[in-house]
C-alpha positions as CSV (number, residue, x, y, z in Angstrom):
1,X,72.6,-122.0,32.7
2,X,76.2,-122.5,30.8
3,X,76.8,-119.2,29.1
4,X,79.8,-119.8,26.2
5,X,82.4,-116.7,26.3
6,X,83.8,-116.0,22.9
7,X,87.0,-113.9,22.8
8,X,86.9,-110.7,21.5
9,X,89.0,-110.2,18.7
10,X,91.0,-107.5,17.4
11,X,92.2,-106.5,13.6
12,X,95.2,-104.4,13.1
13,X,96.7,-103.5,9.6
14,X,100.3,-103.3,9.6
15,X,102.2,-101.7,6.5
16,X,105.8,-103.0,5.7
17,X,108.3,-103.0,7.7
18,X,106.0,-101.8,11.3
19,X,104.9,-105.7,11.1
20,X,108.7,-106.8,12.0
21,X,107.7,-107.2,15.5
22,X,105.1,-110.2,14.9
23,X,106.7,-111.9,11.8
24,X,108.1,-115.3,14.6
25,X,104.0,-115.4,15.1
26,X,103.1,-115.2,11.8
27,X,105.7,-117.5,10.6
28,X,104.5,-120.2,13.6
29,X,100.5,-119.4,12.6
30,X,101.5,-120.3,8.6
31,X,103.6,-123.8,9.4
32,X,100.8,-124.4,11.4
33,X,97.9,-124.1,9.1
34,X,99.2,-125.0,6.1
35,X,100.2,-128.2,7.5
36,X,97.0,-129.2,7.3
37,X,94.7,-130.4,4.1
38,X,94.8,-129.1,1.6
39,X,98.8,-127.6,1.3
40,X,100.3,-130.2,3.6
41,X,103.1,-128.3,4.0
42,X,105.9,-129.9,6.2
43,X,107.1,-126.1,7.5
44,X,110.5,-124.6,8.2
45,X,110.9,-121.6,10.0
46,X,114.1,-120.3,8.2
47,X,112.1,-120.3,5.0
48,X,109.4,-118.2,6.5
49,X,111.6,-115.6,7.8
50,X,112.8,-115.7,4.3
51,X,109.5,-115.9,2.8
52,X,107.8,-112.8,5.2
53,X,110.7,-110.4,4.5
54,X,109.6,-110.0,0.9
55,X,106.6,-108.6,2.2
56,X,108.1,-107.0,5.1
57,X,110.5,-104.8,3.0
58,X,108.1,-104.0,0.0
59,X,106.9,-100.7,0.5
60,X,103.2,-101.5,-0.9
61,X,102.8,-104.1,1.3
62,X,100.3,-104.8,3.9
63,X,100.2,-107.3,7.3
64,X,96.4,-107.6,8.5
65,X,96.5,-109.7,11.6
66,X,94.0,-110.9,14.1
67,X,94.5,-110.7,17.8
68,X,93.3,-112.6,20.6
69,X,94.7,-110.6,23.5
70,X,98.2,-110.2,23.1
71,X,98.1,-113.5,20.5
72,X,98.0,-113.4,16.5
73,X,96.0,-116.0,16.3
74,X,95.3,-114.9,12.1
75,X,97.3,-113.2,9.7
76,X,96.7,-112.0,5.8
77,X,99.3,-110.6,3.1
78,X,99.2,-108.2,0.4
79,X,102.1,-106.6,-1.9
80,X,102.2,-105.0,-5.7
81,X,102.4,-107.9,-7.9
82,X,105.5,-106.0,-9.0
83,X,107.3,-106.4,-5.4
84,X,106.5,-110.1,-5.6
85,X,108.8,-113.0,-6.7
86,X,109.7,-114.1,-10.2
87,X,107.9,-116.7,-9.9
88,X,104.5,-115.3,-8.8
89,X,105.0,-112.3,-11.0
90,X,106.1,-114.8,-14.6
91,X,102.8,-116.5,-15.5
92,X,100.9,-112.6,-15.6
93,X,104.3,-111.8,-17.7
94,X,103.7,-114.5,-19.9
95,X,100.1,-113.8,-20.8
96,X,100.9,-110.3,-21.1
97,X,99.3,-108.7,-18.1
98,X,100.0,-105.4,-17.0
99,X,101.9,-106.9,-13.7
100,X,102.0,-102.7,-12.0
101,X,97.8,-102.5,-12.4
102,X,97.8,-106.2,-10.1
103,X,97.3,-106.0,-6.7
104,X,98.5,-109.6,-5.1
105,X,97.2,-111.3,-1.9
106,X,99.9,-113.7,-0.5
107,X,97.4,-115.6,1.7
108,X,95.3,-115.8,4.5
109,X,95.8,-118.2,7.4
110,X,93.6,-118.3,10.8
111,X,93.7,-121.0,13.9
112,X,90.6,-123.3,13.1
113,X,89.0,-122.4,16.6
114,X,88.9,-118.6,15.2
115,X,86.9,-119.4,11.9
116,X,83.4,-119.0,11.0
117,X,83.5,-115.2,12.8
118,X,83.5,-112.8,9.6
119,X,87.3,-113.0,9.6
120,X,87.6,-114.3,6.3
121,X,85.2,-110.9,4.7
122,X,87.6,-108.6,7.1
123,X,91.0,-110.0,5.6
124,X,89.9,-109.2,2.1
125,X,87.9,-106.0,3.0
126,X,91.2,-104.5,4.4
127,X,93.5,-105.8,1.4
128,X,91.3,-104.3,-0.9
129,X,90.4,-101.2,0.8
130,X,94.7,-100.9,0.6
131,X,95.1,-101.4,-3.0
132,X,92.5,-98.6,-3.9
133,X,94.5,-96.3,-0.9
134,X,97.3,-97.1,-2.9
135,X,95.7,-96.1,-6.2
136,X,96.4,-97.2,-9.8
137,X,95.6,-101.0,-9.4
138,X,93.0,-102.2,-11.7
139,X,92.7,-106.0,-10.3
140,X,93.1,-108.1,-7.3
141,X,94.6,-111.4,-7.3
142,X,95.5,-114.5,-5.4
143,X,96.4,-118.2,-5.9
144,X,95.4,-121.5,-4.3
145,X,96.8,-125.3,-4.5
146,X,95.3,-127.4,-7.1
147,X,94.3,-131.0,-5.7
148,X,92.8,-133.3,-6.7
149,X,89.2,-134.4,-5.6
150,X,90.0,-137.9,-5.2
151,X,93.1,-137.8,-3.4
152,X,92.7,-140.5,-0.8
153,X,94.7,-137.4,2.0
154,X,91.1,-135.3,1.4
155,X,89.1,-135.2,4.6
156,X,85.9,-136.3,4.7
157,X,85.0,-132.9,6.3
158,X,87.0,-130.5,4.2
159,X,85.2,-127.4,2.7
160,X,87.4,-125.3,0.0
161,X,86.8,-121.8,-0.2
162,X,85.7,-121.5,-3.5
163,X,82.0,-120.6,-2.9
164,X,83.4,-118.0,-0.7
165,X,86.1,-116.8,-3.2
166,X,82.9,-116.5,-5.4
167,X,80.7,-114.1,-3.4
168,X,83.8,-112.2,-3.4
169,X,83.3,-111.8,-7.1
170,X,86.9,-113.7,-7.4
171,X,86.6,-116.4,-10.4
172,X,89.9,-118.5,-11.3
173,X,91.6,-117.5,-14.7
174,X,92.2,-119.8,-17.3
175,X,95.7,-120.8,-18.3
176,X,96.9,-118.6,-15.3
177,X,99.0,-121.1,-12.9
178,X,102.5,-120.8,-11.2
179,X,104.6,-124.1,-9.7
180,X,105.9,-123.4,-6.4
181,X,107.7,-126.4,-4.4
182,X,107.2,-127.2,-0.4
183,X,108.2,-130.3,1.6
184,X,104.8,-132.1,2.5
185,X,104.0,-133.9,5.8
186,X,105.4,-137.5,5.3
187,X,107.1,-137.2,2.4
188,X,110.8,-136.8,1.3
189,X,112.3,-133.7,-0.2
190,X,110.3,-130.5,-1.9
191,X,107.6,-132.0,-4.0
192,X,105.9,-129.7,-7.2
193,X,102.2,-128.1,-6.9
194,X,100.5,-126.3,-9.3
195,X,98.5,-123.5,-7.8
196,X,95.3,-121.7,-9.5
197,X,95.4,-118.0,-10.0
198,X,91.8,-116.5,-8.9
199,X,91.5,-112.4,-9.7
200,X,88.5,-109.5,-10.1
201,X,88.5,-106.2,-11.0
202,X,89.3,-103.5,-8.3
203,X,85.8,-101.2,-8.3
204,X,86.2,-98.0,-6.7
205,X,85.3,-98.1,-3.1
């Protein structure tokens, strides 16, 4: 009989700056999933040490990462909307959000072998469970690339997570979209995306 040994994980939170020694991992485990459907995202790993310090050096922020021995073989962010960039922060500004009540998630990336294990529920549980530590934050929120459903690059396969966003009691707000550039796989220079702000309301724990 052919028994199948599945790894035993481990989750560790990691709050600002303590997640220094892992950011080369996290920054290899991000190029490596988003260069996949649906952010295509042809990765540089100057930008990413560039990228993870703003969340390395915010004092609210939080590192959850996923271990397979020694390996980070997952990663999730979190940070006060009012520690994140301009241009995350400008379309709340804009339709006159309270940016200090917003608690942001940056994103969550995990190896495809690794998925379909709970991971998914843990990342948010532990980002959540950190805003309310933190006190004062009404709403959690997070943002996703908008594609479109009959771009001929969609695999056949491809699930999105918004079923799963959905349980979470996350819904997409309307009007509420930021425009971040990133060189895609195949193509030349840093190319536009629009990106979909999702949010819910923080309950006490």
């Amino acid at each position: 009989m052919l028994f199948l040994i599945v790894p035993m994980l481990e989750v560790h939170a990691f709050t600002a700056a303590a997640v220094q020694p892992y950011l080369d991992e996290v920054a290899a485990l991000r190029i490596a999933v988003f260069r996949d459907w649906p952010y295509l995202y042809d990765g540089d790993a100057a930008y990413e040490h560039s990228y993870l310090a703003t969340y390395a050096q915010a004092a609210s922020s939080l590192f959850v990462l996923a271990f397979d021995g020694a390996r980070v073989v997952g990663a999730s962010t979190a940070v006060a909307l009012v520690e994140e960039t301009e241009a995350i922060r400008a379309p709340f500004e804009r339709m006159g959000w309270n940016v200090a009540e917003v608690f942001y998630f940056g994103e969550s990336v995990l190896l495809p072998e690794y998925r379909g294990r709970g991971l998914g529920h843990r990342f948010f549980d532990e980002r959540e469970a950190h805003a309310r530590r933190l006190g004062g934050y009404a709403t959690t929120a997070f943002c996703s690339v908008v594609r479109s459903q009959d771009d001929p690059r969609r695999p056949v396969e491809y699930r999105g997570n918004d079923a799963f966003w959905r349980k979470r009691g996350y819904a997409p707000v309307d009007g509420l979209r930021c425009v971040l550039d990133w060189p895609e796989v195949g193509m030349e220079g840093s190319i536009a995306h629009a990106l979909q702000f999702w949010s819910r309301s923080l309950e006490a724990a």
